[in-house]
C-alpha positions as CSV (number, residue, x, y, z in Angstrom):
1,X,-2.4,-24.2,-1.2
2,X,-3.7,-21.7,0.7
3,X,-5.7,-18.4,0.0
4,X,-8.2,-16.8,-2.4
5,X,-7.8,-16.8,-6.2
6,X,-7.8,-12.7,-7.2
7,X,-10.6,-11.6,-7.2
8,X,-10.9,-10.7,-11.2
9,X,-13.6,-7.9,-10.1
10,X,-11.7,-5.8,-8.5
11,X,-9.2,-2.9,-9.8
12,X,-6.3,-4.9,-7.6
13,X,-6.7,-8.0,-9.4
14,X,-6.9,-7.0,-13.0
15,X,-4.0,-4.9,-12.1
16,X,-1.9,-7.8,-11.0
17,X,-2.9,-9.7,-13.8
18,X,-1.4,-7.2,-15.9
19,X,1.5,-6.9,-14.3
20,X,2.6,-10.6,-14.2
21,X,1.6,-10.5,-17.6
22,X,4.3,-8.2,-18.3
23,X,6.8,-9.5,-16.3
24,X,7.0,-6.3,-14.3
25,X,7.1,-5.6,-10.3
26,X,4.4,-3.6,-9.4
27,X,4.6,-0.8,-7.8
28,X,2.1,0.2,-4.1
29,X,2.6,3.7,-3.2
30,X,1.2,4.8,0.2
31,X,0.3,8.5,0.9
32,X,-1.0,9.7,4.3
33,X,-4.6,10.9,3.4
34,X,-5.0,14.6,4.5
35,X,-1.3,15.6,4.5
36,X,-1.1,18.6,4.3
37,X,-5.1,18.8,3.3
38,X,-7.3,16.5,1.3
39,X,-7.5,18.7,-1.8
40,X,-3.4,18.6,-1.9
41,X,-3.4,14.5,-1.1
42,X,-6.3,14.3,-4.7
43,X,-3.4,16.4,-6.8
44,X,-0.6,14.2,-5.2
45,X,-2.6,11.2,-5.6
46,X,-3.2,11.9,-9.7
47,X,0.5,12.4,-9.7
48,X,1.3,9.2,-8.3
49,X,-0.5,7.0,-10.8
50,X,0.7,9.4,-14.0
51,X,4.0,8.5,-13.2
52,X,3.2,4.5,-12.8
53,X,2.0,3.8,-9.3
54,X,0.0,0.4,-9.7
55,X,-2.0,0.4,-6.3
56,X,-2.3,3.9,-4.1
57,X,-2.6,3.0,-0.3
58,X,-4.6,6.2,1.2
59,X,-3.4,6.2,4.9
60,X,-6.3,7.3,7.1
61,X,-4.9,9.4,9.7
62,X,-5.0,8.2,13.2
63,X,-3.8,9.3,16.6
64,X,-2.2,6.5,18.0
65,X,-0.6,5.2,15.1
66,X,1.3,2.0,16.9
67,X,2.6,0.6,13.7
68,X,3.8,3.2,11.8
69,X,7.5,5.0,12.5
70,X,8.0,8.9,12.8
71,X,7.8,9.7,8.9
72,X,4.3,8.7,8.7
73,X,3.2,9.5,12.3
74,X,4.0,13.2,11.6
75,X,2.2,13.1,8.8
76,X,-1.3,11.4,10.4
77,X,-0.8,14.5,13.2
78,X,-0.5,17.2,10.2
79,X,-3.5,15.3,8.9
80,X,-5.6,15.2,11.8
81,X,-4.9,19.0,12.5
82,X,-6.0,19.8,8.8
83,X,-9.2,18.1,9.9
84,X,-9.2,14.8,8.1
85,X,-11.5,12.0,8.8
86,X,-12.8,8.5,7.6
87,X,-15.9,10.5,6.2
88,X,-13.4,12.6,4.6
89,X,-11.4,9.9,3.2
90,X,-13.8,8.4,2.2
91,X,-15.4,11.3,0.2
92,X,-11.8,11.7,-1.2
93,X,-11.6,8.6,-2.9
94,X,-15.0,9.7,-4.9
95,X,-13.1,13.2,-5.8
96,X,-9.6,10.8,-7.0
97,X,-12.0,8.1,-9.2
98,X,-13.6,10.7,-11.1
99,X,-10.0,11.3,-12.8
100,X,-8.4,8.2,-12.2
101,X,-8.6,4.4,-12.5
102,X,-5.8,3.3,-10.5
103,X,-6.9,1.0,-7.1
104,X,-7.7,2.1,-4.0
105,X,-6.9,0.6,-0.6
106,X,-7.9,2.1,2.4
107,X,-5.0,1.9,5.2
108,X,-6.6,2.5,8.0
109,X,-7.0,0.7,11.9
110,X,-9.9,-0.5,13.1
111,X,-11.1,2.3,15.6
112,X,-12.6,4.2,12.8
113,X,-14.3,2.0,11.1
114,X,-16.2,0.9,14.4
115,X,-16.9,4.5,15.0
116,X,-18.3,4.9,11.4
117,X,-19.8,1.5,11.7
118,X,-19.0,-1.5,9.6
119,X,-22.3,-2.0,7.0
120,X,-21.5,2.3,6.7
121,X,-18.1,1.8,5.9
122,X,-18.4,-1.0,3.4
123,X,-21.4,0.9,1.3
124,X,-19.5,3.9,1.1
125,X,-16.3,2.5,0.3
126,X,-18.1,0.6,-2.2
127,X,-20.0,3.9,-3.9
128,X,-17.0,6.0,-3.5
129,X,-15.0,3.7,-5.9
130,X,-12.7,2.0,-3.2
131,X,-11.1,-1.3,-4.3
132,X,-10.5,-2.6,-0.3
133,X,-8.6,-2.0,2.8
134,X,-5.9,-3.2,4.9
135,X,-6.9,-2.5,9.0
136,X,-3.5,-3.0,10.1
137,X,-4.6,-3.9,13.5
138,X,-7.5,-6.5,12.9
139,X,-6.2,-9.7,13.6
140,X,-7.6,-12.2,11.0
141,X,-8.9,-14.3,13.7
142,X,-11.7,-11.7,14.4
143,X,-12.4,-10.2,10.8
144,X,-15.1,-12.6,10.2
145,X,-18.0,-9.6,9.9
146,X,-15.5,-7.1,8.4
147,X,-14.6,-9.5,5.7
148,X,-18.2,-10.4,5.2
149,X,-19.3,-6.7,5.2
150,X,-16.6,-6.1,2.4
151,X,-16.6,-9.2,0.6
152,X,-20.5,-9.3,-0.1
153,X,-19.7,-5.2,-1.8
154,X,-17.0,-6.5,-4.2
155,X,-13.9,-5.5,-1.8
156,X,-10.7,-6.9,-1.4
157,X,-9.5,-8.0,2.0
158,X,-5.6,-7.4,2.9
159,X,-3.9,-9.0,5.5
160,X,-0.3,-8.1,6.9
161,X,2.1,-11.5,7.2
162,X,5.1,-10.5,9.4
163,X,8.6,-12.3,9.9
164,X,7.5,-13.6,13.1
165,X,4.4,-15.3,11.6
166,X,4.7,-19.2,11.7
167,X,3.6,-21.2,8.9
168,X,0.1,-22.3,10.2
169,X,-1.0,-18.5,10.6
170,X,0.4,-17.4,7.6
171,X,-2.1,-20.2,5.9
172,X,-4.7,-18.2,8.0
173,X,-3.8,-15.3,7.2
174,X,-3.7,-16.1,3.3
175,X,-7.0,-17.6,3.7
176,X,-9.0,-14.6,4.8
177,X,-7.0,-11.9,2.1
178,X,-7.9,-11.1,-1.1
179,X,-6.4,-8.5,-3.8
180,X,-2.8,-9.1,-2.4
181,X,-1.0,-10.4,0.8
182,X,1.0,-7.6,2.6
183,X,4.2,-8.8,3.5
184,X,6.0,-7.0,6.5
185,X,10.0,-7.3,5.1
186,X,11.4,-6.7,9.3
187,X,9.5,-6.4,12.5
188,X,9.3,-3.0,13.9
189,X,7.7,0.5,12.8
190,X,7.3,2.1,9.2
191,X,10.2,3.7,7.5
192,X,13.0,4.1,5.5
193,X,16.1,1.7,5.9
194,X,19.4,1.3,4.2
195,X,19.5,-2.2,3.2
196,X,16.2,-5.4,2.8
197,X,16.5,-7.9,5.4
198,X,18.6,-10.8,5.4
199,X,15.8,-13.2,6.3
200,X,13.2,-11.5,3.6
201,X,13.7,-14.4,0.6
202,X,13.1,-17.2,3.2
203,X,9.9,-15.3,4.7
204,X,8.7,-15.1,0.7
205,X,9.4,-18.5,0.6
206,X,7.4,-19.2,3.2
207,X,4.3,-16.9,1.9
208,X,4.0,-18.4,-1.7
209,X,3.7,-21.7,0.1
210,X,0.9,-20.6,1.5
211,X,-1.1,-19.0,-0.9
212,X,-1.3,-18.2,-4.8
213,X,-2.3,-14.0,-4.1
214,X,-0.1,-11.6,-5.4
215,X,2.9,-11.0,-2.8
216,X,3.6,-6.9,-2.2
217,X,6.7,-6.7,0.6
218,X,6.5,-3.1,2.7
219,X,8.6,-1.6,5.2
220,X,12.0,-0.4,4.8
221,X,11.6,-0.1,0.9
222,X,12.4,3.2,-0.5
223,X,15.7,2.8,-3.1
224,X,15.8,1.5,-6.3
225,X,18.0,-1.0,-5.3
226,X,15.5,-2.4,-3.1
227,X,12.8,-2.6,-5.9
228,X,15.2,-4.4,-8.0
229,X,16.1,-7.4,-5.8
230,X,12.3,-7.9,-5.0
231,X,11.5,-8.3,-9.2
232,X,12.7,-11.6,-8.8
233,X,11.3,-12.7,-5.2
234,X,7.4,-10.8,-4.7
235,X,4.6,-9.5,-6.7
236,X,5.1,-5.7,-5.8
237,X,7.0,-3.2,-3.6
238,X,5.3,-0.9,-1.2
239,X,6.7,2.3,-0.7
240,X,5.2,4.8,2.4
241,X,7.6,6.0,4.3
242,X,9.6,7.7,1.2
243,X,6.9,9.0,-0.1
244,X,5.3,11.0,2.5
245,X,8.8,12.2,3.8
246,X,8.7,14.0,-0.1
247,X,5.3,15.7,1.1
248,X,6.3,16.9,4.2
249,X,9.6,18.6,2.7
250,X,7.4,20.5,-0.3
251,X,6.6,23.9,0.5
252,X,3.3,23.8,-1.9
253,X,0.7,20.9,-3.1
254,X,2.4,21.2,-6.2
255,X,5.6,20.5,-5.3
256,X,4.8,17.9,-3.0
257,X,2.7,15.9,-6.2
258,X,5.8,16.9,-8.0
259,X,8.6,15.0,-6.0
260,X,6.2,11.9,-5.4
261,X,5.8,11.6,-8.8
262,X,9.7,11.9,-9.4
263,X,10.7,9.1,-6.8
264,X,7.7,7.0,-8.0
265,X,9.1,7.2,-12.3
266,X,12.6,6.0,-10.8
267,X,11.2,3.2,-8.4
268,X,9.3,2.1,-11.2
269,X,11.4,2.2,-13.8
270,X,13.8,-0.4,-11.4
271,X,10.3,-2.7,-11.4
272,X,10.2,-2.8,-14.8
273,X,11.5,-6.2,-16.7
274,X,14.9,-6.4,-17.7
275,X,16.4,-3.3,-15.4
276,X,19.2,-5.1,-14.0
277,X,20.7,-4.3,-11.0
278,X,23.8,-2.4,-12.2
279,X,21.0,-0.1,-14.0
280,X,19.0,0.3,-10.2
281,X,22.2,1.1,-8.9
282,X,22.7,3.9,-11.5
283,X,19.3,5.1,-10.8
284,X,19.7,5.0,-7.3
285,X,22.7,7.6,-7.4
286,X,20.3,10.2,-9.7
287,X,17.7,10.2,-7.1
288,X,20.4,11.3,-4.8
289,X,21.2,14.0,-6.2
């Protein structure tokens, strides 16, 4: 089988560990960096793993965001007009592990990191407490000296595995990540949808054949409901979309760290061993309202 072991070093893979210890689906929140200012995306950040997000995802905001639907995309252009950089980013995740333990990834593509340079970016990912990124737009085939610069500084490696991706590349793919493998649930942009894919337990099929790292399925999640049927297929849920579409409807910091921490308590709670799907479904109404 394909892939690296986790990499016990790292906040990602003790995390993991704990969590299939426990039986429990973990839980990846994603929060554009910067929206609506970097100071507001610490407090909403904090808020995020009080209320039981496993792994934060710190979008770095960037102007042609290709992969990402209109939630997000507003958010990286709100970002970018409040200033927010790599640098920035970067710094943030210093400011967020002073308080906090949960892991880091940096979501970012790979234009800034070239412009920041790759040894840079490493060593101050590194200092700044970062547990590893995910460049959404790096294909594996030409990572060799970003996984080198980030493997040799104790960071994990992500890698995105998409419906259309055949079995011999998702063995590639699984052999370059470590941390987790990020499992794209439907082709297409970011965002929220109504219902999982019909193909998504045949594409996880496909995945843990190929490697042993901890499965987290993104896109499209955002319900309860959602988090309950992937407790018995993958590792974790990833939830962006949702979550950033609670920031840009607060009027203040506060309230924005308040409603993400909201959504995140129910999403977890439908993780968590035992909920069964009757109970999602029940949880999934009380968001709602």
């Amino acid at each position: 089988m394909g892939g690296l072991e986790r990499n016990a070093r790292t906040r990602i893979g003790r995390r993991f560990d704990e969590l299939r210890h426990a039986g429990d689906l973990g839980l990846v929140a994603y929060i554009t960096a910067g929206d609506p200012s970097l100071d507001a995306t610490s407090r909403i950040v904090l808020a995020a793993a009080e209320a039981g997000a496993d792994v934060v995802e710190l979008g770095v905001p960037f102007s042609d965001p290709l992969a990402d639907g209109p939630v997000i995309q507003r958010a990286s252009e709100r970002a970018l007009k409040s200033g927010a950089t790599l640098s920035g980013v970067l710094d943030l995740v210093r400011t967020i592990r002073q308080q906090s333990q949960v892991p880091l990834v940096l979501f970012t593509y790979f234009n800034p990191v070239i412009q920041l340079g790759l040894d840079t970016f490493a060593t101050r990912a590194q200092s700044a407490g970062a547990d590893g990124a995910l460049v959404t737009d790096l294909p594996p085939e030409d990572s060799a000296d970003y996984r080198a610069a980030l493997r040799s500084r104790g960071l994990d490696t992500i890698f995105l595995a998409a419906p259309t991706t055949g079995d011999e590349r998702m063995r590639l793919i699984a052999s370059v990540s470590s941390g987790f493998l990020y499992v794209i649930s439907r082709t297409g942009v970011t965002g929220e949808r109504d219902a999982l894919a019909e193909e998504l337990p045949a594409l996880l099929r496909r995945a843990r054949a190929a490697t042993a790292l901890p499965l987290a399925v993104g896109f499209g999640i955002s319900m309860p409901g959602h988090v309950s049927v992937l407790g018995g297929l993958a590792d974790a849920a990833v939830v962006g979309s949702a979550l950033v579409a609670e920031v840009e409807r607060a009027c203040s910091a506060d309230e924005a760290a308040s409603n993400v921490a909201a959504r995140i308590r129910v999403l977890k709670q439908a993780g968590l061993r035992g909920m069964s799907r009757r109970e999602a479904a029940a949880a999934e109404r009380g968001s709602e309202t």
